[in-house]
Residue, then its C-alpha position, 0 to 999 in steps of 0.5 A: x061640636x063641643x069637647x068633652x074632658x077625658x075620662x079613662x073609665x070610658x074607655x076601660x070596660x074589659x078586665x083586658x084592658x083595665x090590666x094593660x092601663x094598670x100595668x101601663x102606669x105602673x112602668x111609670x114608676x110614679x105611685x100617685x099615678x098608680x093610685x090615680x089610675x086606681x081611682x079611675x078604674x073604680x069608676x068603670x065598675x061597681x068598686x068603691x076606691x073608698x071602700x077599698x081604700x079609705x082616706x086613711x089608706x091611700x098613701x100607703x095602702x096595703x096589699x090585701x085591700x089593693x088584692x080585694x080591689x083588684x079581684x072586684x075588678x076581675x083583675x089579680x096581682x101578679x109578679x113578673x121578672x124584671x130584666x134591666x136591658x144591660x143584662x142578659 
């Protein structure tokens, strides 16, 4: 049987599991890989990254073409607390 290359947007067809990928890269903490994994969801959906973003924007973009992106992929920002473990 012959090896296929991997493609996460195989894999991430419910918004469920587009948020748990995104959310996942960015405890990473490494931005290229947050655009990359933006990258990869705009190939499970009809989201255009482009559209989105642009070459001129994908260093920095900003947060009303990533909210845009993000709704047309049925996913919203969201803030959440962070709580480093030596804290209580």
């Amino acid at each position: 049987m012959a090896s296929r290359p991997y493609k996460a947007s195989r894999y991430l067809k419910n918004p469920q599991d587009r948020a748990a990928y995104l959310n996942e890269v960015l405890e990473s903490g490494d931005f290229n890989a947050f655009l990359l994994a933006l990258k990869n969801l705009a190939e499970t959906s009809e989201a255009d990254f482009a559209t989105h973003f642009g070459d001129e924007n994908v260093k920095s973009p900003n947060l009303t073409h990533l909210n845009t992106f993000l709704h047309d992929l049925g996913l919203r920002l969201s803030i959440d607390v962070f709580q480093p473990a030596n804290i209580v």
